[in-house]
Structures are given as structure tokens and as C-alpha cells.
N, C-alpha and C positions, 0 to 999 in steps of 0.2 A: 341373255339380254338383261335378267335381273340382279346379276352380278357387274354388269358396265351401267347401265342405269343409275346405280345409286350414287356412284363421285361424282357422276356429271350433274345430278339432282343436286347433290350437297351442295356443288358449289356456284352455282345457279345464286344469285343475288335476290335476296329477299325483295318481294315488291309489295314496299308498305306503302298504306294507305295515304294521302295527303290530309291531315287532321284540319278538321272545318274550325278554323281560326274565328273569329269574334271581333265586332263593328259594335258599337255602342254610339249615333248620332248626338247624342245629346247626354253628356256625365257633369257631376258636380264633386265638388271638391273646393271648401271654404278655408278660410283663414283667421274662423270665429266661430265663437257657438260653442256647444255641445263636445262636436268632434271635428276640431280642428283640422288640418291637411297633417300636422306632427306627429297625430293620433293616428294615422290613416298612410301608411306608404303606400302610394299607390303601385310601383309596380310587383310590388306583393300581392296584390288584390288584380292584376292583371295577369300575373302568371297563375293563380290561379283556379281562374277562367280560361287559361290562353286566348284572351285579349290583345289582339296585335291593333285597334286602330278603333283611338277612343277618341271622340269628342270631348276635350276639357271646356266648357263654357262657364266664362268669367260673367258675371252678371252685371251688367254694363248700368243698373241705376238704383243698388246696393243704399247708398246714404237716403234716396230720397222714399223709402218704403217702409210699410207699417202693417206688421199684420192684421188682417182682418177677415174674421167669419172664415177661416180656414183659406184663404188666399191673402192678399196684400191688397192694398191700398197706397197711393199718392198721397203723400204728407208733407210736401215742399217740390221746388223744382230748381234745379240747378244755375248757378250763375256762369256765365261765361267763364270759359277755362278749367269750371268745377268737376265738371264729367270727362272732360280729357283727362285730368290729375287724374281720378279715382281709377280710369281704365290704365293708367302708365302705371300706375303706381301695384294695382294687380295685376298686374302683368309681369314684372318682373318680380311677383311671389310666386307665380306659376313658373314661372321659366326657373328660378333659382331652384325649388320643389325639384324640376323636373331634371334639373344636373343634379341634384344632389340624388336623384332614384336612377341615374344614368339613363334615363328615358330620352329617345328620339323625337322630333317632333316634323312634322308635313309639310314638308313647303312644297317639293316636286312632285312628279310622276312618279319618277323613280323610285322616292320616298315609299307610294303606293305600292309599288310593286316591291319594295322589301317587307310592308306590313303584311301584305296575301302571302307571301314565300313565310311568314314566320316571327319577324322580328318583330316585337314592340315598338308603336309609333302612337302618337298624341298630335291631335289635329287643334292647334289652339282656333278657340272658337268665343263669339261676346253672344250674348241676350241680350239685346235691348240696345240698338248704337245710337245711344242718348250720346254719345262723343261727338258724334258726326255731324251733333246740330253747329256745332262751333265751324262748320264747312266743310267741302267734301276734300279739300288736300287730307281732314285728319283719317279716312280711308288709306289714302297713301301711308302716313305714320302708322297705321294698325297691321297694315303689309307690311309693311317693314321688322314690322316688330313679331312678325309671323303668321296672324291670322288669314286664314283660309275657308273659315266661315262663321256669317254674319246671318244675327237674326237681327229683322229690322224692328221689331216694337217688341215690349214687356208689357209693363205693371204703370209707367208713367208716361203720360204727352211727351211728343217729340216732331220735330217738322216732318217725319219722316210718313206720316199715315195714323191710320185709327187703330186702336189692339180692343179685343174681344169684350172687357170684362167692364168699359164704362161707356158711356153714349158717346157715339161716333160724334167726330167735330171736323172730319174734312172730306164726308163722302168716301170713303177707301184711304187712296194716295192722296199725298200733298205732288206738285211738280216738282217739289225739292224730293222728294221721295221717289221719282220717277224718274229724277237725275241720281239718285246714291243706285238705284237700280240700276243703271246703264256703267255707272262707275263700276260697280263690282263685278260686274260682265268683262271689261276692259283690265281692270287687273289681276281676274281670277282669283275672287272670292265666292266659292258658292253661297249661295242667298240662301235663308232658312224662313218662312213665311210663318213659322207658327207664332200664335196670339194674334196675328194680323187677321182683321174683318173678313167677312165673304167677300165684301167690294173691292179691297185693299190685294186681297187674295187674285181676283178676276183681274185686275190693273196690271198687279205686276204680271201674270203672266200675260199681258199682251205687250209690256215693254221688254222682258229679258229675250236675249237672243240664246238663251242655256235653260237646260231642266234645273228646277230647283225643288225644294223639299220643304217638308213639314215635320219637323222634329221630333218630335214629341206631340203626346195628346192621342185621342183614339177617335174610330170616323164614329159618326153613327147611321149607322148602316139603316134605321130603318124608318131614316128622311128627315124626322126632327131637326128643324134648324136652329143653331144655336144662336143665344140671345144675349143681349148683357142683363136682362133684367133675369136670366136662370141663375139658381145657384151657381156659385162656386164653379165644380169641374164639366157641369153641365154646360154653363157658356163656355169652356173652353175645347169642346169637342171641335172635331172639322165637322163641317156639311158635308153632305153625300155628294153633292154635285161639284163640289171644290176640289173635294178627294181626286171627283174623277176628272176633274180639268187637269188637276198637277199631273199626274198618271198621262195623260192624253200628252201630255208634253213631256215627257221621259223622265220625269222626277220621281221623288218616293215619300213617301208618310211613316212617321216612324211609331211605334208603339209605346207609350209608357205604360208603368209598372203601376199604377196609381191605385189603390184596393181597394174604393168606394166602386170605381170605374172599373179595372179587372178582374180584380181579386185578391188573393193577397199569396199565391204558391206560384210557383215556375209552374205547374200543370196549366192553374186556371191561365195565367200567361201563355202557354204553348198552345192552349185552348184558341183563345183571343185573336192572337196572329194566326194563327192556322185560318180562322171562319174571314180576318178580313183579309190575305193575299187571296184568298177563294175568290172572293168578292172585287178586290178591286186588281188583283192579278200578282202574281209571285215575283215579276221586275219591278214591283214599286211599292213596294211595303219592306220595313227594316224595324232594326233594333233601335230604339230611341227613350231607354229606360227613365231618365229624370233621376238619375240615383243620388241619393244624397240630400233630397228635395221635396221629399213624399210621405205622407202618412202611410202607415201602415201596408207598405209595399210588398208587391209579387216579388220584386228582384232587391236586393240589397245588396248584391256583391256580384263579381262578375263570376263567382262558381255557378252563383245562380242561374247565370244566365248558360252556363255550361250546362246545368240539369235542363235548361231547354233545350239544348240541343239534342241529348240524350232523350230524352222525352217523344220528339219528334221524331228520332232515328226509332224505338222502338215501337214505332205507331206505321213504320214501312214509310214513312213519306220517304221522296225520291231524293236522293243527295244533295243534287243539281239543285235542286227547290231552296232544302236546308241553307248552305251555301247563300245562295241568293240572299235569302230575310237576318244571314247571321251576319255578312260581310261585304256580298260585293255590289250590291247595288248602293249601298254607302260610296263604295271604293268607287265604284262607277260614274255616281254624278259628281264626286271631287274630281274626277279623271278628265271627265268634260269641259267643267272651271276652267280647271289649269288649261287647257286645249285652247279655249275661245282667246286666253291671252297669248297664248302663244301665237294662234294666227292674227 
């Protein structure tokens, strides 16, 4: 037996493992500053991580911000047509970036399901769709031009609702806000709610007919509601009860690396996520690093976000778990998006 055994073994095809590929909700990557995007090829920094399916968001209200106190501030507001420009005009610094790194970008399902199988894909994405105040056709032009998802408020006023970090001025939603919500339902953009108010938060999820997500940012799990009068990253945590509305509606909250708020290693990050999908459940929590965008961060590159992976794999958590927080619950609610427009 042990002389026929062994060619039939040899040549038995190896059954390797499927490697837990990497989702990042929410990445940056500028065309100013410090470290440029010329400074920074990104699919260098995504292979290695193995990085298949990265949020690029363009930061949709760029000219009118000013730093302050370790966040931004509003220092003017855009004139009719001025936030359109600024969003076409980075847009096609993204998109040139991303032919010259031979990077794929998300427009279908299909798209999705090449990122899970392996390939590198780039989900272009805005903060802040100060564009949109110019009307909701300019939706249609940001589809066009590829995006796939939208976060509805930043740093500045916009028709769209209230964001976190100055006193509310429309109660949550505006009804123009309530219609870009219906609109990106219909053209399959998933909606990203973070910097949006608790109220603005509760609104939208009674007008989307899709699960939608919170970025970036971390909950606080032990009830604190965040305020605009708290510091800095403090007003920009989720409430506990938000968390679990999105959740309750099939959406996911994404993690950043933030190191006031995390920490500043992939551990205390592995840490972090581990205690909130505990909490708020292992479908609805993900990678949502801010990279590019943060003091003294847990993750700065996406190897990093591979030593979380590692991390977690040698702690026994269960694959299927891992999996989930590193990719597919990402891949999942874009999968939904795309879906609603299709029927």
C-alpha cells in the first residue's frame, strides 16, 4: 500500500488556502502637502497589504477648510459651480493616478467579485457631496465619472443635513437631503453617514431602501453621546444607539486608526475591532482606516493593516470572522447598492 500511496499523494493537487484579501472603507490619498500621491504609488502600498478593494475618497470641500484645534474648520463656502469644479477637477487626478498604477476601479458586481478572487480594485469614493448642493443631476455626473460611494456631510454646511462637529442648523436632514438619499438608492451609490448627526443619522436610515455604512470613526460603546461642543475626535465618535440602528439595517461601521482614539499599533487596532464586532456583531463592523488623514496612527500602510490580520489569525479567532471585518462586509453592502439599481 505504501509503495502505491505515495504517486497518487504526490500528485494530488495541492489545496491551498484562499488568502484573506483586504477592504479599507475609507483611504486617502492627496495631491498636496507633505506626501503627495507621486510620493506614494498606491498599488505598491496595496500589494503589500494584499489590498484588493480600497476606498479612494476625494474630499469633496478641500478649498473651503482650515485647520483647527486638531480638526478643520469652515472658512468660506463655495460659490455656485465652485464644488463641482473642485470635485471634476480631482477626479480626474484620481483616475489619471490610478491608469498610471494600472489600478482597476468598481463600478459592477462583477468588479466585486474580481476584488474577493484577488485582483486589485479602487472604489472611487467623495467626503463631503458639497457638489450636489449645485443639484441632484450633479449625482448623475459623479456616476458617471465612477463613484460608487458617497458620504453626505464633512467639515462644511451643505443642503444636504447637519455633520457632527458644529451646531446643528437643520435638525438632522434637510428634504433636499432626503432626496440625494433616495437618489443614490436609485443609481447605486452606497451612502456613507459618517460626520452626519445622531438625527441626520436616524433620517436617513428611515428614507434609504439599502444598508448603508459609517466609515470611519469608532462607536463608543459605553453610551457617551457625542456632541459638537466635545473635543475634536470625541464629537466625532458614533453613539451606541446609531451603531446599532445601522447594524439593525444591514449596514457596517468602519474602524479608524486614529491614536488618541485607538492607539497607535496594528495590535491596539486588532485590539479595538475585535471588542467592537463583539459588541455590535461580526456582519457589521470593517476596515475604515482614515489613512493618510491622522495623527499618529495605528495603520499607516496597508502591510499594517496585514499585521492585523496576522494578529487576529494568531489569537485563534475564526477565519470566517476575520474575513468578514477585513473585506466582505465592505464587498457586501457595495453589492447591495449596485443591486437596488439594478431592480
Amino acid at each position: 500500500m505504501t509503495a502505491l500511496a505515495s504517486p497518487l499523494l504526490a500528485s494530488a493537487p495541492a489545496r491551498a488556502r484562499t488568502p484573506i484579501y483586504i477592504g479599507d472603507m475609507h483611504f486617502h490619498l492627496f495631491f498636496f502637502g507633505r506626501n503627495p500621491a507621486s510620493s506614494q504609488p498606491l498599488a505598491r502600498n496595496m500589494a503589500d497589504g494584499q489590498a484588493t478593494l480600497v476606498s479612494w475618497s476625494l474630499v469633496g470641500d478641500v478649498p473651503w477648510l482650515r485647520p483647527s484645534g486638531g480638526g478643520f474648520k469652515q472658512k468660506g463656502a463655495p460659490k455656485s459651480g465652485e464644488a463641482v469644479k473642485w470635485f471634476s477637477d480631482e477626479m480626474a487626478r484620481v483616475q489619471a493616478h490610478l491608469a498610471d498604477q494600472k489600478l482597476n476601479v468598481v463600478r459592477t458586481a462583477e468588479d466585486l467579485d474580481r476584488a474577493l478572487a484577488g485582483e486589485p480594485h479602487v472604489v472611487l469614493s467623495v467626503e463631503g457631496a458639497t457638489f450636489a448642493d449645485d443639484g441632484l443631476e450633479q449625482l448623475q455626473m459623479a456616476y458617471d465619472q465612477g463613484v460608487r460611494h458617497l458620504q453626505l456631510v464633512h467639515f462644511i454646511g451643505n443642503r444636504i443635513g447637519d455633520f457632527q462637529t458644529e451646531r446643528p442648523a437643520h435638525s438632522g436632514l434637510t428634504e433636499f437631503g432626503r432626496k440625494v438619499v433616495r437618489e443614490c438608492n436609485r443609481l447605486g451609490i452606497l451612502i456613507d453617514l459618517a460626520h452626519c448627526t445622531d438625527a441626520a443619522v436616524r433620517q436617513a436610515l428611515e428614507v434609504s431602501t439599502v444598508p448603508m455604512v459609517w466609515s470611519h470613526s469608532s462607536v463608543n460603546i459605553a453610551g457617551r453621546r457625542p456632541h459638537w461642543l466635545m473635543p475634536g475626535w470625541q464629537a466625532r465618535q458614533l453613539g451606541a444607539d446609531e451603531a446599532k440602528a445601522i447594524a439593525a439595517r444591514g449596514g457596517v461601521v468602519g474602524l479608524w486608526a486614529l491614536g488618541a482614539d485607538v492607539g497607535t499599533s496594528p495590535d491596539a487596532y486588532a485590539d479595538r475591532i475585535g471588542r467592537i464586532a463583539d459588541w455590535l456583531g461580526e456582519d457589521h463592523v470593517g476596515f475604515g482606516t482614515d489613512m493618510n488623514a491622522l495623527a499618529a496612527p495605528a495603520i499607516r500602510k496597508f502591510a499594517d493593516l496585514r499585521r492585523v490580520v496576522t494578529i487576529l489569525e494568531r489569537q485563534n479567532v475564526p477565519e470566517g470572522r476575520i474575513r468578514k471585518l477585513a473585506i466582505e462586509n465592505y464587498a457586501r453592502v457595495l453589492r447591495l447598492a449596485f443591486q437596488a439599481k439594478a431592480a
